[in-house]
VOPA-106259 format. One record per residue: residue number from 0; x, y, z of N, C-alpha, C in turn. Coordinates in steps of 0.1 Angstrom, whole numbers, plus 5000, padded with zeros to 4 digits. Example, Ala and Ser with C-alpha at 12.3 -4.5 7.8 and 13.67 -1.06 7.14 Angstrom:
REM residues 2
ATOM num n.px n.py n.pz ca.px ca.py ca.pz c.px c.py c.pz
ATOM   0 5132 4943 5078  5123  4955  5078 5132 4967 5078
ATOM   1 5128 4978 5071  5137  4989  5071 5129 5000 5079
END
This chain:
REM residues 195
ATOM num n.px n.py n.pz ca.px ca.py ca.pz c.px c.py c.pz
ATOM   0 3256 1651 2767  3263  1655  2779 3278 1651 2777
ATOM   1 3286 1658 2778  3300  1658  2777 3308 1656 2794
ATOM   2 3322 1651 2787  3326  1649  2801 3334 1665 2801
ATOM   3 3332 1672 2799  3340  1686  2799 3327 1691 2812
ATOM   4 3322 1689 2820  3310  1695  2830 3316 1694 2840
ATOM   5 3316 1703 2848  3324  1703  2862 3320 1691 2865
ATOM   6 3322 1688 2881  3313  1677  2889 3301 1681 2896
ATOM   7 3303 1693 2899  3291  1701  2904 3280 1701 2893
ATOM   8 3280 1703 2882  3273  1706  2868 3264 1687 2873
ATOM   9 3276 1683 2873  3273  1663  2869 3265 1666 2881
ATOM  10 3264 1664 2895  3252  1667  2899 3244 1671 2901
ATOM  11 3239 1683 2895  3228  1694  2896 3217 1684 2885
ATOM  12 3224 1676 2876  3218  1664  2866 3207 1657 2875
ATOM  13 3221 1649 2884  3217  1638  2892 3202 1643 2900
ATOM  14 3206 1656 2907  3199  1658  2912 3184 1664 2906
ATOM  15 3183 1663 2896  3169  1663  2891 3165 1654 2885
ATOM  16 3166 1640 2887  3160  1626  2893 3164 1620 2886
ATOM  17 3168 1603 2891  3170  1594  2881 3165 1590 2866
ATOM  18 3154 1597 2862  3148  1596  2849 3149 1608 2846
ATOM  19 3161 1614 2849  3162  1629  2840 3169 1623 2824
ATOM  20 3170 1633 2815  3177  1630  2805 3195 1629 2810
ATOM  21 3196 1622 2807  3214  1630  2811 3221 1618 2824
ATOM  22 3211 1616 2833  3217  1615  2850 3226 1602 2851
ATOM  23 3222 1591 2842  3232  1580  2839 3244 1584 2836
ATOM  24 3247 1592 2824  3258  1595  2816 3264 1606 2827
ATOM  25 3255 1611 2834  3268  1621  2847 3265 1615 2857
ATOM  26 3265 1604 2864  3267  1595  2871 3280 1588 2868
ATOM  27 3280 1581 2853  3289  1576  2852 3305 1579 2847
ATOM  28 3298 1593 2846  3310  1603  2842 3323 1604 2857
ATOM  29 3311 1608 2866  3320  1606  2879 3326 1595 2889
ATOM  30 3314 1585 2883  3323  1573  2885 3340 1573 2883
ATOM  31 3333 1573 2869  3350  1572  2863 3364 1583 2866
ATOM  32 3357 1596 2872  3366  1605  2880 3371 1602 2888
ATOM  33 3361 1595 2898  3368  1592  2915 3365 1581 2923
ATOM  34 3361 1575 2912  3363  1556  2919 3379 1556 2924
ATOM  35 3388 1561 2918  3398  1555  2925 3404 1561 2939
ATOM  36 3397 1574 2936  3400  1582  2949 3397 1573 2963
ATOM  37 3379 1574 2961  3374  1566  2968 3380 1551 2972
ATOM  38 3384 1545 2963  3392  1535  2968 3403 1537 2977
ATOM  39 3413 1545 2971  3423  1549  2980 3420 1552 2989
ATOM  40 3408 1559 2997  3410  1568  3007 3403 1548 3016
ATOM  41 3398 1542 3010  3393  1530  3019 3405 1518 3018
ATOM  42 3414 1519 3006  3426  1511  3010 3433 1514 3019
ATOM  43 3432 1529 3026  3442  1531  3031 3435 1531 3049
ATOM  44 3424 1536 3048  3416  1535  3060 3414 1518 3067
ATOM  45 3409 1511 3058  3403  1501  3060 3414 1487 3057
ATOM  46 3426 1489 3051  3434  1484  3048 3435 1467 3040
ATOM  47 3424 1469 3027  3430  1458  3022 3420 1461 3006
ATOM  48 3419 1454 2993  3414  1460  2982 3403 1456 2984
ATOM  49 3396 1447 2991  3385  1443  2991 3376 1451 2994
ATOM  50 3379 1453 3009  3370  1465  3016 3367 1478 3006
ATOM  51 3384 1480 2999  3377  1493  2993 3369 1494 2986
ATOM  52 3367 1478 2978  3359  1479  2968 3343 1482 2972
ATOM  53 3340 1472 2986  3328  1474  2987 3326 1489 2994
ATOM  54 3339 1500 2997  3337  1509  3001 3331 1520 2989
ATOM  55 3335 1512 2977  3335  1525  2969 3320 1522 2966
ATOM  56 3315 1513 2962  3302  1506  2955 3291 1512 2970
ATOM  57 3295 1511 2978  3287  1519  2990 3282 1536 2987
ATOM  58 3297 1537 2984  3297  1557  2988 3285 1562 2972
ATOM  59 3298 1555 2958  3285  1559  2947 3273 1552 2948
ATOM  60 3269 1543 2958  3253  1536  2956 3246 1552 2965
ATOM  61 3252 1557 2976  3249  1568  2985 3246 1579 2973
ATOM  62 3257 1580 2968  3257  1593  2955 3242 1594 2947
ATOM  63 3244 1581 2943  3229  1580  2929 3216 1579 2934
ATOM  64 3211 1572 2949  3204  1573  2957 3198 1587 2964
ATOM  65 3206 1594 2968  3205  1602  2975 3218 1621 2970
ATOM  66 3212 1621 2958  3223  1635  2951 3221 1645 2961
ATOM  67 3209 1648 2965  3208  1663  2971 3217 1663 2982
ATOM  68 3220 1650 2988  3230  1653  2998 3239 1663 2998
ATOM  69 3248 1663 2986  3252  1672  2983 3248 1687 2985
ATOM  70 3254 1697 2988  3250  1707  2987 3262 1718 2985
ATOM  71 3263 1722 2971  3271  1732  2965 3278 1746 2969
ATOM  72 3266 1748 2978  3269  1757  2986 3279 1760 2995
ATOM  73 3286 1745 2998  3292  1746  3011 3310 1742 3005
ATOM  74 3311 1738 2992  3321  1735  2990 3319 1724 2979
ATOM  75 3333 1722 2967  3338  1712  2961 3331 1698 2961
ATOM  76 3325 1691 2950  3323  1677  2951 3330 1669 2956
ATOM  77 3342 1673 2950  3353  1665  2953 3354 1660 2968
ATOM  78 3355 1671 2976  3354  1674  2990 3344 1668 2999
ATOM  79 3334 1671 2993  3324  1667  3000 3323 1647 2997
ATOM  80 3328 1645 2985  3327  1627  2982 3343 1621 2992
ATOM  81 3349 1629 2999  3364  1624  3004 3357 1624 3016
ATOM  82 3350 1632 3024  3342  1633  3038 3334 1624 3037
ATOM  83 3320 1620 3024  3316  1606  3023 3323 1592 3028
ATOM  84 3333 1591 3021  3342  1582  3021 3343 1576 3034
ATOM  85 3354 1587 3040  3358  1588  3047 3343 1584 3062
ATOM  86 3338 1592 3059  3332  1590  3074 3325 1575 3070
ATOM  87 3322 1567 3058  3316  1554  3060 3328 1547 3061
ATOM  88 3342 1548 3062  3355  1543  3064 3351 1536 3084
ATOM  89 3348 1551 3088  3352  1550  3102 3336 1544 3107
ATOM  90 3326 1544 3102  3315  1539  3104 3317 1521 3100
ATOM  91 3324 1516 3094  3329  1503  3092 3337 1497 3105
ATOM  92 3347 1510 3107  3358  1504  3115 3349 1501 3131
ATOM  93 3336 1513 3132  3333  1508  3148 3327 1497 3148
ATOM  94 3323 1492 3136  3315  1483  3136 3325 1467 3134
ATOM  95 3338 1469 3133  3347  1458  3131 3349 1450 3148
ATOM  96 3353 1438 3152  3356  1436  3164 3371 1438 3165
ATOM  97 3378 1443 3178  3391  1444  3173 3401 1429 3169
ATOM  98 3410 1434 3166  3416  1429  3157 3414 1425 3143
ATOM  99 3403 1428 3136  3404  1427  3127 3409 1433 3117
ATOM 100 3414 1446 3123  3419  1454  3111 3435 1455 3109
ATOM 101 3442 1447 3118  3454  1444  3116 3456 1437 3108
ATOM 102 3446 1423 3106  3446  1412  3096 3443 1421 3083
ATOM 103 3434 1424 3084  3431  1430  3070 3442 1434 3063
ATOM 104 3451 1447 3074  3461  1452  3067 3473 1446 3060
ATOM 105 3474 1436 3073  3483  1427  3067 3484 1416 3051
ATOM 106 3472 1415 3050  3468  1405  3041 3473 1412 3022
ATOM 107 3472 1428 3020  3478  1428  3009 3492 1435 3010
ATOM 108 3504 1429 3005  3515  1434  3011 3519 1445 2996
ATOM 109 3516 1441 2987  3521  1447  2973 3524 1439 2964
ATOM 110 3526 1443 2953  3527  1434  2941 3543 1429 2941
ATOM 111 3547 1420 2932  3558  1412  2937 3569 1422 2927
ATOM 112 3584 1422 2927  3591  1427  2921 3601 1417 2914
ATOM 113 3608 1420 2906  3618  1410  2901 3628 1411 2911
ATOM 114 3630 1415 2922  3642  1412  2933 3636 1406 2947
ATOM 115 3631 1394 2946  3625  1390  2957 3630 1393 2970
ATOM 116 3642 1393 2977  3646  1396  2989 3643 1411 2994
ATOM 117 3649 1424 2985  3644  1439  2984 3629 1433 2987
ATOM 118 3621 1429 2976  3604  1434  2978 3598 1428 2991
ATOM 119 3610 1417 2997  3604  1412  3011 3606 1421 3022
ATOM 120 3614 1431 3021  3621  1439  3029 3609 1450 3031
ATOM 121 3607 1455 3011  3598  1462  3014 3585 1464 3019
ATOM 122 3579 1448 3017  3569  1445  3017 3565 1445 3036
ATOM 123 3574 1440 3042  3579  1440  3054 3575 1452 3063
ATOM 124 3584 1460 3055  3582  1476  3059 3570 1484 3061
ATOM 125 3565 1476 3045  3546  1486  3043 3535 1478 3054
ATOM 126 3537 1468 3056  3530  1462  3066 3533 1470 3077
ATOM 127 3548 1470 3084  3548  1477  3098 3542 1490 3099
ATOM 128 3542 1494 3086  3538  1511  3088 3524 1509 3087
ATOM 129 3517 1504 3079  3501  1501  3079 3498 1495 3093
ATOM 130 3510 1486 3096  3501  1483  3112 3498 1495 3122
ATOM 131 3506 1497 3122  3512  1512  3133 3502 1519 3128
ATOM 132 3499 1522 3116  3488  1534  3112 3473 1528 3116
ATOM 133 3475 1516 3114  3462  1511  3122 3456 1517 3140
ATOM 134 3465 1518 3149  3465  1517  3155 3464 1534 3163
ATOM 135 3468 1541 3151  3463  1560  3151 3449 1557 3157
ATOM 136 3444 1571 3168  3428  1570  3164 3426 1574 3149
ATOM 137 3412 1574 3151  3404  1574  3138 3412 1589 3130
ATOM 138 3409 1601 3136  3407  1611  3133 3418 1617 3125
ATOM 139 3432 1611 3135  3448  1613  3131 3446 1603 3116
ATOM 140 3442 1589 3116  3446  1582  3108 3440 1586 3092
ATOM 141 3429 1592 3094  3419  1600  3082 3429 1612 3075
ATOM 142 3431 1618 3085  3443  1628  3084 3456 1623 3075
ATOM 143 3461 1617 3081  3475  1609  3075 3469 1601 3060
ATOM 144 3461 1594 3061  3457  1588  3048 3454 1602 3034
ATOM 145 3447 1612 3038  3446  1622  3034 3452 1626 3024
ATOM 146 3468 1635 3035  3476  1638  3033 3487 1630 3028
ATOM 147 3491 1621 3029  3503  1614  3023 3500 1603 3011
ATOM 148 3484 1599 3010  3482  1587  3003 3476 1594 2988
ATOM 149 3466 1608 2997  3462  1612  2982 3465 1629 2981
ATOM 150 3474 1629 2990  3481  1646  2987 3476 1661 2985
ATOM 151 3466 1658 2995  3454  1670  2995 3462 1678 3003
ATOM 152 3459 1694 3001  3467  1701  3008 3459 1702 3024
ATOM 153 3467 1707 3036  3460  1710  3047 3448 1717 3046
ATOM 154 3445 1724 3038  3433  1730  3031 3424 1725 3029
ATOM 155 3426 1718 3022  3414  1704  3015 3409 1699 3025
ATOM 156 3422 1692 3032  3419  1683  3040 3408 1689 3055
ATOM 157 3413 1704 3056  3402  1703  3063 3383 1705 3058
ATOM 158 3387 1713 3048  3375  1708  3041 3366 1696 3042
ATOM 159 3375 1688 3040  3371  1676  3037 3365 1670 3052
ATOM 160 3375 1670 3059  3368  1672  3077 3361 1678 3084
ATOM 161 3359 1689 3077  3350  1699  3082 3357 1703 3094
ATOM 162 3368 1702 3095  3377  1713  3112 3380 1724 3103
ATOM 163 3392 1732 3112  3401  1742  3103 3415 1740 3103
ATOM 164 3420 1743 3096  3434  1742  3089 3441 1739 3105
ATOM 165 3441 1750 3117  3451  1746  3125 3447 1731 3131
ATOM 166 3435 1727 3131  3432  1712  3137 3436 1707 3125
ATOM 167 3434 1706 3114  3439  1694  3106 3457 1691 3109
ATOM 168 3462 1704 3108  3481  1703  3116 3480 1702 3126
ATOM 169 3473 1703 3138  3472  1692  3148 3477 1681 3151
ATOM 170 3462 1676 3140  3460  1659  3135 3472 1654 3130
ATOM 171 3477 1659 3120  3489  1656  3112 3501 1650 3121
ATOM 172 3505 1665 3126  3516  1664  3138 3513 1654 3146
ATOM 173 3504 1651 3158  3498  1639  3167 3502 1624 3157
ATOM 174 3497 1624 3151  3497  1618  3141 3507 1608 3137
ATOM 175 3521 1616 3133  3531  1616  3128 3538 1615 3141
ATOM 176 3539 1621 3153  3545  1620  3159 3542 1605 3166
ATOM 177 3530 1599 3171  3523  1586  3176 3531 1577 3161
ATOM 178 3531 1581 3148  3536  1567  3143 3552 1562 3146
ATOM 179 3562 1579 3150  3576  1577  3148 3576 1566 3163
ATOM 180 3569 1567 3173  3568  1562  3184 3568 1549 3183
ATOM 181 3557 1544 3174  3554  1529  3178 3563 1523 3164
ATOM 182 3569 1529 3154  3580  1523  3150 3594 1521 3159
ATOM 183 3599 1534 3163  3609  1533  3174 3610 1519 3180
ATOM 184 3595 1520 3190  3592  1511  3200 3594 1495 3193
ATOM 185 3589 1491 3178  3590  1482  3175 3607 1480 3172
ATOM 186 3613 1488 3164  3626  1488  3160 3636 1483 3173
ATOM 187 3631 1490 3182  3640  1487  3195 3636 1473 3201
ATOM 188 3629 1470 3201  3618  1453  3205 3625 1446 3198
ATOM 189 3625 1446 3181  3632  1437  3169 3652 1435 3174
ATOM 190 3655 1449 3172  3670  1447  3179 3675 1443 3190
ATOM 191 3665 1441 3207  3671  1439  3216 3675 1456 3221
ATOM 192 3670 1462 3220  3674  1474  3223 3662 1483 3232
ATOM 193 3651 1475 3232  3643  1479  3240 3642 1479 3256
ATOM 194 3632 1479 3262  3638  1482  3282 3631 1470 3284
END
């Protein structure tokens, strides 16, 4: 088995049972495709590397368990493993008490730069905007991580959601517009410029 097999191909393996010839080697073929996807989409949901990691070890324990979930018919692996993700993202978060996911976010700020004052700035920054994005509902914030973290077109993305294209720009818009707000709102709080 070659890694030249769609991902759909690497399933149709999986799915003819763990002791098929082959289903290790295209299992671990797609591991290595979209482990990081997967991570990203739970770095960004869940906000810190930890979580993603047990997010990702979740979603492919789901995958190798349970292949037929899948079903080809309806669209893209790819797609259908970002909607996995994603919906055990938000199945975590109801299950968090609040406030936990501010800490979370907070806790990885980025890697350090050779200009300590700049990377505190920026560092600063990616925090405010991860908090604020915390604070999206779920639906906008799946959306936004989507779109800006892993650059799926409004297409995809609704794929990936299963709405249609004008709800995913909805989402986006809502979205976007709820974060310019609670930056504003903080910006003006930090300056003295608030009411």
């Amino acid at each position: 088995m070659g890694s030249d097999l769609s991902d759909e191909e690497l399933m149709a393996n999986l799915m003819a049972g763990p002791r098929a010839q082959g289903a290790h080697e295209a299992f671990a073929i797609l591991l290595a495709r979209h482990m990081e996807r997967v991570r990203a989409i739970g770095w960004r949901m869940l906000g810190s590397a930890e979580a993603a990691d047990d997010l990702a070890q979740e979603v492919f324990l789901r995958v190798w368990r349970n292949p037929a979930a899948f079903d080809g018919g309806k669209g893209r692996f790819v797609h259908w493993l970002s909607r996995v993700a994603a919906n055990a993202c938000i199945d975590r978060l109801r299950r968090q008490q609040p406030g936990q996911m501010d800490d979370a976010m907070l806790e990885r700020l980025g890697d350090p730069a050779p200009d300590p004052e700049r990377q505190a700035i920026e560092n600063e920054r990616a925090a405010r905007v991860r908090a604020a994005i915390a604070q999206l509902p779920e639906r906008q914030r799946q959306a936004i991580a989507l779109a800006h973290d892993l650059g799926h077109t409004n297409i995809e993305i609704a794929a990936i959601m299963e709405i249609s294209v004008e709800a995913v720009e909805s989402l986006l818009a809502r979205g976007r517009r709820k974060l310019r707000q609670l930056l504003r709102r903080e910006l003006a709080e930090m300056t003295g410029k608030g009411s």
